[in-house]
Backbone and ligand atoms as CSV (ligand in chain L), in Angstrom:
chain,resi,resn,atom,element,x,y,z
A,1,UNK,N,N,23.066,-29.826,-16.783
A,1,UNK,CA,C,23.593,-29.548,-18.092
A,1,UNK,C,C,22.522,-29.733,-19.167
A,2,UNK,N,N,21.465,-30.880,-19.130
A,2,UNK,CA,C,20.717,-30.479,-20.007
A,2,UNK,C,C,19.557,-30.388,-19.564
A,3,UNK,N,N,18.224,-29.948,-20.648
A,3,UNK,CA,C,17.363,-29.407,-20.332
A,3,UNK,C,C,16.580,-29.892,-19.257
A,4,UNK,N,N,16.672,-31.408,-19.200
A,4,UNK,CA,C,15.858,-32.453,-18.636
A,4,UNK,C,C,16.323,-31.936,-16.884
A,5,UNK,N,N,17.193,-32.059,-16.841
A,5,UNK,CA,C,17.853,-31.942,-14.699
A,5,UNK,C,C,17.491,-30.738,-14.763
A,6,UNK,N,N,17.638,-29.312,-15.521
A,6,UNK,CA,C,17.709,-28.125,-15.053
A,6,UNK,C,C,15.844,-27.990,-15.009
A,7,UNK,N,N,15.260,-28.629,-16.231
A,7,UNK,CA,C,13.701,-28.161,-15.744
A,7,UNK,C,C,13.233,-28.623,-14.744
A,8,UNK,N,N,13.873,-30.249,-14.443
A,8,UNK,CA,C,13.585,-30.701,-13.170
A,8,UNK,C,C,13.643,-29.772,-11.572
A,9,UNK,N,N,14.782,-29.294,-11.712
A,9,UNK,CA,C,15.456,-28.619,-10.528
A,9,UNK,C,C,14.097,-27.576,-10.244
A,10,UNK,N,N,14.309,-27.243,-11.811
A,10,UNK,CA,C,12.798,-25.834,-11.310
A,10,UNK,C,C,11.656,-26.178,-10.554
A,11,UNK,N,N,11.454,-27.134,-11.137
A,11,UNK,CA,C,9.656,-27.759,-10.624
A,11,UNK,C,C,9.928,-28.059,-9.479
A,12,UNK,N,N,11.011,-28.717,-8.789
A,12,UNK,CA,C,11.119,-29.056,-7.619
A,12,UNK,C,C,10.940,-27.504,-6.809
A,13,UNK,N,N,12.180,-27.057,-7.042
A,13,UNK,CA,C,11.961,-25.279,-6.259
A,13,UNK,C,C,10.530,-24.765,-6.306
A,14,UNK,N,N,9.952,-24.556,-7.477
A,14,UNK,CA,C,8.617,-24.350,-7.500
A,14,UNK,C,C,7.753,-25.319,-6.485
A,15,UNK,N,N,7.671,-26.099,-6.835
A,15,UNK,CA,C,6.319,-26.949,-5.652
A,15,UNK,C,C,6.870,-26.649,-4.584
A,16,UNK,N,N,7.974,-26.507,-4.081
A,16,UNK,CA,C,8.078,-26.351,-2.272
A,16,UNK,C,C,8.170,-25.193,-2.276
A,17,UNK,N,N,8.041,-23.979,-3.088
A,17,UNK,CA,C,7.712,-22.965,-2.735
A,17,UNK,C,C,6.880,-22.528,-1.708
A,18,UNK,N,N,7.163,-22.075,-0.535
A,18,UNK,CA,C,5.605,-21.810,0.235
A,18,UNK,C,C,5.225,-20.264,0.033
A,19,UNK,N,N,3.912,-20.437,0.426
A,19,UNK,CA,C,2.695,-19.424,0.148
A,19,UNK,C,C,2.767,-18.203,0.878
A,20,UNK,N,N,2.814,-16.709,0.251
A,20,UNK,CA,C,2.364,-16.344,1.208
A,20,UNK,C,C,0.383,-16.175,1.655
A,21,UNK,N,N,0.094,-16.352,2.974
A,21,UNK,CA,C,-1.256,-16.166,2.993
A,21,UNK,C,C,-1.671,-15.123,2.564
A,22,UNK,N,N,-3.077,-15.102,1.851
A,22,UNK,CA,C,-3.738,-14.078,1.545
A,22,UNK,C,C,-4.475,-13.316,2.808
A,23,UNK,N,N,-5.087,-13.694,3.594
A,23,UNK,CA,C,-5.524,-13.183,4.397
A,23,UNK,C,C,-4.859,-12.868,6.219
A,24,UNK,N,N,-5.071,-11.817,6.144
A,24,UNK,CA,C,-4.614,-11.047,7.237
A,24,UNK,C,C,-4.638,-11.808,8.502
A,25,UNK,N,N,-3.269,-12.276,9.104
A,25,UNK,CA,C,-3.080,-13.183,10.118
A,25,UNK,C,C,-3.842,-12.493,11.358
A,26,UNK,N,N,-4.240,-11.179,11.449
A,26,UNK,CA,C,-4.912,-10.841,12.886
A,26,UNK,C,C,-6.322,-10.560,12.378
A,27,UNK,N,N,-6.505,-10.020,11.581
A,27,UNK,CA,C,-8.178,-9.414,11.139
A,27,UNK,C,C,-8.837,-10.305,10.559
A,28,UNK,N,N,-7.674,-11.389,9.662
A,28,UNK,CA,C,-9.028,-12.520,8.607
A,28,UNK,C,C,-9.015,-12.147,7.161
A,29,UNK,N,N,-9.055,-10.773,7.254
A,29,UNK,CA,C,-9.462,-10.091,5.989
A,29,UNK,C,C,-8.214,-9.915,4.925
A,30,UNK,N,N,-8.762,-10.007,3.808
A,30,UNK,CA,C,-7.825,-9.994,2.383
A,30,UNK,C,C,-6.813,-9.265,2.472
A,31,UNK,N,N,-5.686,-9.532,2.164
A,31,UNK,CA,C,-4.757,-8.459,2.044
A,31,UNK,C,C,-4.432,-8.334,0.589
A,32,UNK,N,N,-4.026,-7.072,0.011
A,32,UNK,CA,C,-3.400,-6.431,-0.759
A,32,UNK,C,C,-1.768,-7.316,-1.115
A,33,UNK,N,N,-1.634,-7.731,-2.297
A,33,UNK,CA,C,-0.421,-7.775,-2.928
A,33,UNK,C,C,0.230,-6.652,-3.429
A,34,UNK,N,N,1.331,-6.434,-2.361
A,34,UNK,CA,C,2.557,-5.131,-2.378
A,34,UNK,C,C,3.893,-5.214,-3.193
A,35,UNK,N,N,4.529,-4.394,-4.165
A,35,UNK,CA,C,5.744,-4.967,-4.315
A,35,UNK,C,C,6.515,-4.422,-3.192
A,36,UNK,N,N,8.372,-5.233,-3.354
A,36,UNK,CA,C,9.035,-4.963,-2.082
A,36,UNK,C,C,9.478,-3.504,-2.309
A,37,UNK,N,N,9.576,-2.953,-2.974
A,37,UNK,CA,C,9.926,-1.303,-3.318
A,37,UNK,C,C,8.929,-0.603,-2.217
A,38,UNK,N,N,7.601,-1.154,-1.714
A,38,UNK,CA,C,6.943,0.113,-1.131
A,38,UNK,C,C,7.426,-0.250,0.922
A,39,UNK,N,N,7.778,-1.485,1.098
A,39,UNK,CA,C,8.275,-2.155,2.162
A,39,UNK,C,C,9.806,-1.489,2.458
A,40,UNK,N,N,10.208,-1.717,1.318
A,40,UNK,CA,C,11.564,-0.884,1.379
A,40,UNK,C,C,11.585,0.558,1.855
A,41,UNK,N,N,10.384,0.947,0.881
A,41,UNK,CA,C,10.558,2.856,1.132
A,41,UNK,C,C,10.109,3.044,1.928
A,42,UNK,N,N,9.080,2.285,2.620
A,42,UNK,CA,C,8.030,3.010,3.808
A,42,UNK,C,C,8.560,1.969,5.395
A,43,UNK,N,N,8.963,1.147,5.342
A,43,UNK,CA,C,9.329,0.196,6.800
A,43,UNK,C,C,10.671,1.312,7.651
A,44,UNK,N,N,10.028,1.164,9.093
A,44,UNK,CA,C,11.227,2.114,9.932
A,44,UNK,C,C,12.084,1.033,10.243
A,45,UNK,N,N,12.129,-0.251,10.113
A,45,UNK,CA,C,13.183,-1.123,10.144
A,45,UNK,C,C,14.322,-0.503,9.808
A,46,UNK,N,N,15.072,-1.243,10.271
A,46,UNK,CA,C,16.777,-0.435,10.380
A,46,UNK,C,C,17.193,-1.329,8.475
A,47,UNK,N,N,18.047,-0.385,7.681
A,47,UNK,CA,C,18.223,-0.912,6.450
A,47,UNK,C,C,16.829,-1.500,5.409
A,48,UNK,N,N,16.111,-1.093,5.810
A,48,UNK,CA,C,14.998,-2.038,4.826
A,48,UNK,C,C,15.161,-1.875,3.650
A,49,UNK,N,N,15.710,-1.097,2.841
A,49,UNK,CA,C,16.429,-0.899,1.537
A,49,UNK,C,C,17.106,-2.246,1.421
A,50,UNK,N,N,17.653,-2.834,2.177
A,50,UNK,CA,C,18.377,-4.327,1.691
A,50,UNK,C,C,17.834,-5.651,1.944
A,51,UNK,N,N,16.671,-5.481,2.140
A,51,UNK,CA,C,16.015,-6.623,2.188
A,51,UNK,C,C,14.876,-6.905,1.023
A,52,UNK,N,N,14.727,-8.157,0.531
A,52,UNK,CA,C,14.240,-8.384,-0.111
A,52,UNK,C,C,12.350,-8.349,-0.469
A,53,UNK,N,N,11.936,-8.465,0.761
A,53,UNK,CA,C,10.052,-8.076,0.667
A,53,UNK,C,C,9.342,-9.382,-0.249
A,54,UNK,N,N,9.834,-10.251,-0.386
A,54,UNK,CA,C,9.182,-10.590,-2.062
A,54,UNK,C,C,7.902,-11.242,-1.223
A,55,UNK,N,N,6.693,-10.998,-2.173
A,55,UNK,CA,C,5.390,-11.866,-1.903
A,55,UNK,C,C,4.832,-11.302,-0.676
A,56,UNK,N,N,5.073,-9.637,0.304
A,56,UNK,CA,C,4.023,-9.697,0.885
A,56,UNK,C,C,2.707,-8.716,0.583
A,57,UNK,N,N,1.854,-8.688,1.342
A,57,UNK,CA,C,0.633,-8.332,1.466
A,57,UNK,C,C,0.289,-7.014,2.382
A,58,UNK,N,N,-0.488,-6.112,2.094
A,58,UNK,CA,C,-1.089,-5.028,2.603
A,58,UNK,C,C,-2.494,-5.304,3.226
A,59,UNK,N,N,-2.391,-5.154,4.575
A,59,UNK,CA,C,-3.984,-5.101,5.369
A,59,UNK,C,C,-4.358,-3.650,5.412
A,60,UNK,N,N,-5.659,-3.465,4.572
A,60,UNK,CA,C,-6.519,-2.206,4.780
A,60,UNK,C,C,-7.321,-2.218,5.459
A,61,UNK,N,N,-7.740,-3.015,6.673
A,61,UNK,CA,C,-8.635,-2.974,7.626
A,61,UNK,C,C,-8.778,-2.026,8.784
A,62,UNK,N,N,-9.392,-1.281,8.797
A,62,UNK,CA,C,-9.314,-0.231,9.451
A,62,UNK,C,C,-9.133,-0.236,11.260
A,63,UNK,N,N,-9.491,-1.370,12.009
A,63,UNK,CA,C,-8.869,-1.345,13.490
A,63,UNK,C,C,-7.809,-2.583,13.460
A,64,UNK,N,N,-7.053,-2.582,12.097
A,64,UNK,CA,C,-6.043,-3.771,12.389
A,64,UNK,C,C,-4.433,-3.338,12.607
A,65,UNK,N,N,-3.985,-4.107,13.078
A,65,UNK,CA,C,-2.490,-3.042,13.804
A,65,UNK,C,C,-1.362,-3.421,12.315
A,66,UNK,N,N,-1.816,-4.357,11.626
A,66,UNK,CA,C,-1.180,-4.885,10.915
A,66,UNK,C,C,-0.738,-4.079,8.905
A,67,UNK,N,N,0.373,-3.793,9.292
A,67,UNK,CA,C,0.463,-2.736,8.320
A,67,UNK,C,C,0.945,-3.907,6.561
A,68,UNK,N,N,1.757,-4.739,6.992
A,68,UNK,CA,C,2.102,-5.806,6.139
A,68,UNK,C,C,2.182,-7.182,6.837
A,69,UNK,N,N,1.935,-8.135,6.005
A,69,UNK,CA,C,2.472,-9.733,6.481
A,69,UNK,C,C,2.619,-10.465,5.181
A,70,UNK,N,N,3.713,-11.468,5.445
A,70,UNK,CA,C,4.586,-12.450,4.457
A,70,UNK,C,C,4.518,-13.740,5.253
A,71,UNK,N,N,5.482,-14.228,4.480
A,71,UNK,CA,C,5.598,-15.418,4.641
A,71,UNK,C,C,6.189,-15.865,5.958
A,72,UNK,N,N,6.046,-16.989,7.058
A,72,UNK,CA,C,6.300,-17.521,7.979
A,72,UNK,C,C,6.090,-16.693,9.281
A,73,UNK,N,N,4.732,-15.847,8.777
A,73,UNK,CA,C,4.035,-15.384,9.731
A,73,UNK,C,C,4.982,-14.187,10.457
A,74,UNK,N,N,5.755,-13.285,9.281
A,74,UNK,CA,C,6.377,-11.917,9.227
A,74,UNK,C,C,5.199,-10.863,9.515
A,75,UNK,N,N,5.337,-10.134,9.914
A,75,UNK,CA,C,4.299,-9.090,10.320
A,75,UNK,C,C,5.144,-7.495,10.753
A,76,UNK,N,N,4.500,-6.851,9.799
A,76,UNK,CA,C,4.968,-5.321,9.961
A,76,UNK,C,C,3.915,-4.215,10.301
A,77,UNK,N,N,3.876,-3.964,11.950
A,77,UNK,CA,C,2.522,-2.796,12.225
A,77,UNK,C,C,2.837,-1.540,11.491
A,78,UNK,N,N,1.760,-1.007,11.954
A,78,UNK,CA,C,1.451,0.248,11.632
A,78,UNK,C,C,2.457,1.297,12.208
A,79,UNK,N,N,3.160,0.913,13.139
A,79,UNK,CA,C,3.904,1.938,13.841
A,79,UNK,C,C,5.778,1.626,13.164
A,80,UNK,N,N,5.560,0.609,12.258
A,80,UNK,CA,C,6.457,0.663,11.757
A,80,UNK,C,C,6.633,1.190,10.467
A,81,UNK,N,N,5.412,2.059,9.829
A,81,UNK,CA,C,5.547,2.415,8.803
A,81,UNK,C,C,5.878,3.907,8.819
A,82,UNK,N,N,6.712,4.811,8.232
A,82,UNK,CA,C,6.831,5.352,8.072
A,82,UNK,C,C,6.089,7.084,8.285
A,83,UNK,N,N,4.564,6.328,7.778
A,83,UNK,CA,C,3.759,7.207,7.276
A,83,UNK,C,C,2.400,6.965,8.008
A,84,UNK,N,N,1.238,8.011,8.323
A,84,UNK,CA,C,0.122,7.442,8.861
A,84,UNK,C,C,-0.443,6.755,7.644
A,85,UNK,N,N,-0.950,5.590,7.825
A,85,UNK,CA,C,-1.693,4.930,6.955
A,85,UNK,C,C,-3.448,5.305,6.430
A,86,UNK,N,N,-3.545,5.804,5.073
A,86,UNK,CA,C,-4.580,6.342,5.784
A,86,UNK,C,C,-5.819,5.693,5.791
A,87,UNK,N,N,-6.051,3.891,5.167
A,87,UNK,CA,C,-7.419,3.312,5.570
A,87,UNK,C,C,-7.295,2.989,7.154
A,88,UNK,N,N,-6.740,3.297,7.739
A,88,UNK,CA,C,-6.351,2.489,9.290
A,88,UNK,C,C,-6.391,4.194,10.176
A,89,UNK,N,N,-6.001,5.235,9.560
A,89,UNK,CA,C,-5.976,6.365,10.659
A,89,UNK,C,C,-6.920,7.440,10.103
A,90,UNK,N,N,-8.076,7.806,10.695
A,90,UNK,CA,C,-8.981,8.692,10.386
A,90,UNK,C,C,-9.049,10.059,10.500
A,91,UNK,N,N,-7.219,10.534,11.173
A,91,UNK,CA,C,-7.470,11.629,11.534
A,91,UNK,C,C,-7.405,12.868,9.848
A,92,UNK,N,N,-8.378,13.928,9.932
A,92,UNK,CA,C,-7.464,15.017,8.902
A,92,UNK,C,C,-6.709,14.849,8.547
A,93,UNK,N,N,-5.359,15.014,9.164
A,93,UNK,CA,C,-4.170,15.244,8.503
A,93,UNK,C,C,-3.479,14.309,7.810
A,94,UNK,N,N,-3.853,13.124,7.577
A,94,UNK,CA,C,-3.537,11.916,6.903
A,94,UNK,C,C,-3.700,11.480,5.407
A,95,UNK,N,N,-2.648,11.857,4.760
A,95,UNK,CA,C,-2.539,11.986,3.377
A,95,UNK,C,C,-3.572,11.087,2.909
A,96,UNK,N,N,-4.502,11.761,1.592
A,96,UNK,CA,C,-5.031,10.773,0.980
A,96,UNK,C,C,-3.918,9.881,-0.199
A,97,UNK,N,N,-3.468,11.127,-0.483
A,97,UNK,CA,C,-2.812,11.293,-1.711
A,97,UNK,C,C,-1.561,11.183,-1.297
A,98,UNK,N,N,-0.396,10.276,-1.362
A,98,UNK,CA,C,0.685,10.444,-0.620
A,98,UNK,C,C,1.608,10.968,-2.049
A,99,UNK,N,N,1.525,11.030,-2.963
A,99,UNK,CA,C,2.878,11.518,-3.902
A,99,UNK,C,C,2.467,13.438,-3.616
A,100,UNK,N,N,1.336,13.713,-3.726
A,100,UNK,CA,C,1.198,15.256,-4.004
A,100,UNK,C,C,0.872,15.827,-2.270
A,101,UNK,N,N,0.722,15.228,-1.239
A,101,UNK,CA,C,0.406,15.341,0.316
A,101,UNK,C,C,-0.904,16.113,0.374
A,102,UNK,N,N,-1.939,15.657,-0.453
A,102,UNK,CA,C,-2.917,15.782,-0.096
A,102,UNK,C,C,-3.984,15.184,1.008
A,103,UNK,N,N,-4.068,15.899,1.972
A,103,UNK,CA,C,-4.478,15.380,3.188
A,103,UNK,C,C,-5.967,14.922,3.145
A,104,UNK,N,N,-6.594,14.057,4.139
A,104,UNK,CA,C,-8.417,13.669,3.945
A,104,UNK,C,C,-9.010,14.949,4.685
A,105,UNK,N,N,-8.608,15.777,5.455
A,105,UNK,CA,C,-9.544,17.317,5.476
A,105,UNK,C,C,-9.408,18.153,4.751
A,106,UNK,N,N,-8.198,18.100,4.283
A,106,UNK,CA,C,-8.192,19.210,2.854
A,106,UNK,C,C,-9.257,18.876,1.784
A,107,UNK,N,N,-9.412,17.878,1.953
A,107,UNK,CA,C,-10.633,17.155,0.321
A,107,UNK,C,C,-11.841,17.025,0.936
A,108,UNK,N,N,-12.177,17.155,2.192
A,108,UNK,CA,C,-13.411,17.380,2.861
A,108,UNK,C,C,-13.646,18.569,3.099
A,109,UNK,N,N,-13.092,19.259,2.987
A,109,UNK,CA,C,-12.910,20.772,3.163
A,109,UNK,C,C,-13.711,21.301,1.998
A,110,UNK,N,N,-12.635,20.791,0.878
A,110,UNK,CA,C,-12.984,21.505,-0.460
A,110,UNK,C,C,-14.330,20.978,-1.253
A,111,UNK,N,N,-14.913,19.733,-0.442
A,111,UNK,CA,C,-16.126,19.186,-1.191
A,111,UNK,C,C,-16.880,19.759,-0.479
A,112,UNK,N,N,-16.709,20.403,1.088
A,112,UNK,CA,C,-17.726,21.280,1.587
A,112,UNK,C,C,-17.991,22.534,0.878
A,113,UNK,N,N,-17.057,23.297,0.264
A,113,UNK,CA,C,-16.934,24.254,-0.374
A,113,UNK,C,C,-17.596,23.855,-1.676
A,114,UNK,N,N,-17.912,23.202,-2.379
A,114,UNK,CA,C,-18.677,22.628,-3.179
A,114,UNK,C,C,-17.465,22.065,-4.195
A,115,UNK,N,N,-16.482,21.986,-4.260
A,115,UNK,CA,C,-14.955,21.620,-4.975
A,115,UNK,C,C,-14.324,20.596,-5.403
A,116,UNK,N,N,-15.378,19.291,-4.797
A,116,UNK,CA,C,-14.284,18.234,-4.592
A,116,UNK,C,C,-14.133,17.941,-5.881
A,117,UNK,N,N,-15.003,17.708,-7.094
A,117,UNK,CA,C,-14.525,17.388,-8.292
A,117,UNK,C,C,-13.269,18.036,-8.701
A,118,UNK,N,N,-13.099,19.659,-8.268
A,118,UNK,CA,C,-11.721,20.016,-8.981
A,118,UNK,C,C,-10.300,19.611,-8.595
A,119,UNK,N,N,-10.682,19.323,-6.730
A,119,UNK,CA,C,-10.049,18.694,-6.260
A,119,UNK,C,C,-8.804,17.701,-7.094
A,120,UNK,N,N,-10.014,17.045,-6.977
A,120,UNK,CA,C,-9.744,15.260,-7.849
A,120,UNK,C,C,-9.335,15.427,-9.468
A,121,UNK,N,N,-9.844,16.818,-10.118
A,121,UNK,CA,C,-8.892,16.972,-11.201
A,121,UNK,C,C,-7.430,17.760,-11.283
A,122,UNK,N,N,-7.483,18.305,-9.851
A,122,UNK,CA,C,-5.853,18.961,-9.662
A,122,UNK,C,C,-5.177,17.843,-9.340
A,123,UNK,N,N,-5.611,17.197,-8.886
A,123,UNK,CA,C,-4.399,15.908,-8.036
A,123,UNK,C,C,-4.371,14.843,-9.783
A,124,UNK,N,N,-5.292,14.798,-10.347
A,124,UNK,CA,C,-4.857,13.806,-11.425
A,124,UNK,C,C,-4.412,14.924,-12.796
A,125,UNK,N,N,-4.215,16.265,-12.514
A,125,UNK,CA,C,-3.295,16.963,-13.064
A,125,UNK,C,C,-1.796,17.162,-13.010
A,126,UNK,N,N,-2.072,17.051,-11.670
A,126,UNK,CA,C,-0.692,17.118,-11.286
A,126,UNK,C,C,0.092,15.606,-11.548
A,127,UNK,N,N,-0.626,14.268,-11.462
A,127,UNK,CA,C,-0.011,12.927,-12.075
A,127,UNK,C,C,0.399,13.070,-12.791
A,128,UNK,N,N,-0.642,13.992,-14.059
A,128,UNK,CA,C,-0.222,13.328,-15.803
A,128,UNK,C,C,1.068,14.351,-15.717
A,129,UNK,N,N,1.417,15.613,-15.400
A,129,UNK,CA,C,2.140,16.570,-15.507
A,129,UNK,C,C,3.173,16.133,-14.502
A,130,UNK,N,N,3.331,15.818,-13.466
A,130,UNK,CA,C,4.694,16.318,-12.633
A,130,UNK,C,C,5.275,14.394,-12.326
A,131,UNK,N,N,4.377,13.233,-12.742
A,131,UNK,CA,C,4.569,11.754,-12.616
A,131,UNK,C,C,3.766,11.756,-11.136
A,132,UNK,N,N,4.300,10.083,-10.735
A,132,UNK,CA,C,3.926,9.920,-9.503
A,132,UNK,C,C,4.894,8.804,-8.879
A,133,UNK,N,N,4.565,8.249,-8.139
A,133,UNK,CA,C,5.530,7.844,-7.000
A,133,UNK,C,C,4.580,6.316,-6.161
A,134,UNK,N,N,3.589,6.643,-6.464
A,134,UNK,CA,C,2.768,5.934,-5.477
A,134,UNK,C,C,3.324,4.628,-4.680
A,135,UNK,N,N,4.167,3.787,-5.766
A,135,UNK,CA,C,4.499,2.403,-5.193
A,135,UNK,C,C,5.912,2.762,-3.955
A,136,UNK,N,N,6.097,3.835,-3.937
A,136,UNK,CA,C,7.095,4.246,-2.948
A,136,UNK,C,C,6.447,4.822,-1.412
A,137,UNK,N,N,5.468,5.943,-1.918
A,137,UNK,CA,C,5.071,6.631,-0.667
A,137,UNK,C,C,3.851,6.507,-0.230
A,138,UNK,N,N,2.880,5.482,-0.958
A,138,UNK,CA,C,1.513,5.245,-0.453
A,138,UNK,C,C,1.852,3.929,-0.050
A,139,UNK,N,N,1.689,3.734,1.215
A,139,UNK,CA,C,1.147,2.405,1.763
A,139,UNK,C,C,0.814,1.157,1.141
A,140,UNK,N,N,-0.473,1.528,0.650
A,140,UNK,CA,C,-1.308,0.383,-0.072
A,140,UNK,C,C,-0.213,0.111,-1.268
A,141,UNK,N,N,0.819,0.767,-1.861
A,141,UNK,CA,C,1.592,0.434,-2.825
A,141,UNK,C,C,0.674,0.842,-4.276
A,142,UNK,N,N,-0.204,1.276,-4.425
A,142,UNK,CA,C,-0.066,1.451,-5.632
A,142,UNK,C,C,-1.137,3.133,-5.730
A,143,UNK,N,N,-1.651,3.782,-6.708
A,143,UNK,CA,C,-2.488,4.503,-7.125
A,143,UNK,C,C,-3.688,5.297,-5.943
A,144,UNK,N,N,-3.669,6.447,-5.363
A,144,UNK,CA,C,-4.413,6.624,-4.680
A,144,UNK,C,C,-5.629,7.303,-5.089
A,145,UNK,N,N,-5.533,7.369,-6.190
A,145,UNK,CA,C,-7.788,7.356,-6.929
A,145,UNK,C,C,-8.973,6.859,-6.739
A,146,UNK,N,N,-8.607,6.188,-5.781
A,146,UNK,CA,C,-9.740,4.855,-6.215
A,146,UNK,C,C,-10.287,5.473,-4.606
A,147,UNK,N,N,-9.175,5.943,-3.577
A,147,UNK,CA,C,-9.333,6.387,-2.078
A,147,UNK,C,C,-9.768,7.712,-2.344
A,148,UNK,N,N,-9.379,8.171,-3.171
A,148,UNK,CA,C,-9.608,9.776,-3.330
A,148,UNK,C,C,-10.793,9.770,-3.819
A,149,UNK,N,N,-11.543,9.333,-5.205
A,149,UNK,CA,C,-12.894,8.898,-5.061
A,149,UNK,C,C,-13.982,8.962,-4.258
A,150,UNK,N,N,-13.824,7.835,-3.375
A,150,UNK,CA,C,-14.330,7.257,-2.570
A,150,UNK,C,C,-14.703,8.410,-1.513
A,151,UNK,N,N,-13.635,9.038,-1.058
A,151,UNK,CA,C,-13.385,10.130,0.240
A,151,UNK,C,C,-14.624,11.008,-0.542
A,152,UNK,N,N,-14.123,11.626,-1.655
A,152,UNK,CA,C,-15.115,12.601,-2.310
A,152,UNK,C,C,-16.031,11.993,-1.953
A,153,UNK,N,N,-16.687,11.112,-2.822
A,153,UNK,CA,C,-18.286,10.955,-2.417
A,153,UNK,C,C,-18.640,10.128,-1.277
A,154,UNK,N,N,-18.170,9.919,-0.310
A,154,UNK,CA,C,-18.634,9.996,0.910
A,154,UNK,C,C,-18.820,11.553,1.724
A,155,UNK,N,N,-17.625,12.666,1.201
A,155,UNK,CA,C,-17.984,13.886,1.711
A,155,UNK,C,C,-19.010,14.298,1.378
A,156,UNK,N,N,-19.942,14.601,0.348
A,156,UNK,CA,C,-20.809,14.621,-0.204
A,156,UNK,C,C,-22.110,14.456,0.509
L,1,ZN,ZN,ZN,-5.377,-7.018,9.341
């Protein structure tokens, strides 16, 4: 009832809060902070729409099976996601771009053709103009520019 027990109550909940780990229970390596919206949209779990996700993490390590992990050593592969992932699967056909389905040979394609810059300004045309989606249908949960980038000038 007053301020004193209820702030108490908090701090207590807070300190025994446990953690989720940052780093990837099979590879080591850093994981990505995901919200539960992209766990929801992308997990082949039965109902994952009703589960909550809160606090986990995205592994981008490229031979790791591990698509998400949370707390008490939860772990969601790659074969449970929805979608090929594409820092983890190298083939072509594997969206760079998951809101517009721009694939990684289509953008190797077109930087062979000498293109990739326009590439990379149709796909961030099509953002400002049609929105995007990313925290739903990309994996990593957020913005796929930074991959699309990258892809370009490595085709190069
Ligand atoms: Zn990993």
């Amino acid at each position: 009832m007053s301020n004193c027990c209820s702030s108490k109550s908090d701090f207590t909940e807070e300190s025994i809060k446990p953690e989720v780990p940052t780093l990837c229970p099979l590879c080591g390596q850093k994981g990505l902070k995901v919200k539960p919206l992209t766990l929801q949209s992308l997990l082949t779990v039965e109902e994952a729409s009703d589960f909550a996700f809160e606090g986990f993490r995205f592994c981008r390590t490229q031979g790791c099976q591990v698509a998400y992990f949370g707390l008490d050593e939860t772990l969601f592969t790659t074969e449970q996601v929805k979608v090929p992932i594409y820092q983890k699967d190298l083939n072509p056909e594997v969206y760079v771009c998951y809101c517009f389905k721009v694939s990684r040979g289509e953008v190797v394609a077109s930087v062979g053709r000498g293109e990739g810059s326009q590439t990379y300004d149709q796909v961030k045309q099509k953002k400002d103009t049609s929105g995007w989606d990313c925290e739903a249908k990309n994996p990593q949960g957020n913005c796929c520019f930074g991959n699309l980038k990258d892809l370009i000038q490595s085709a190069q």
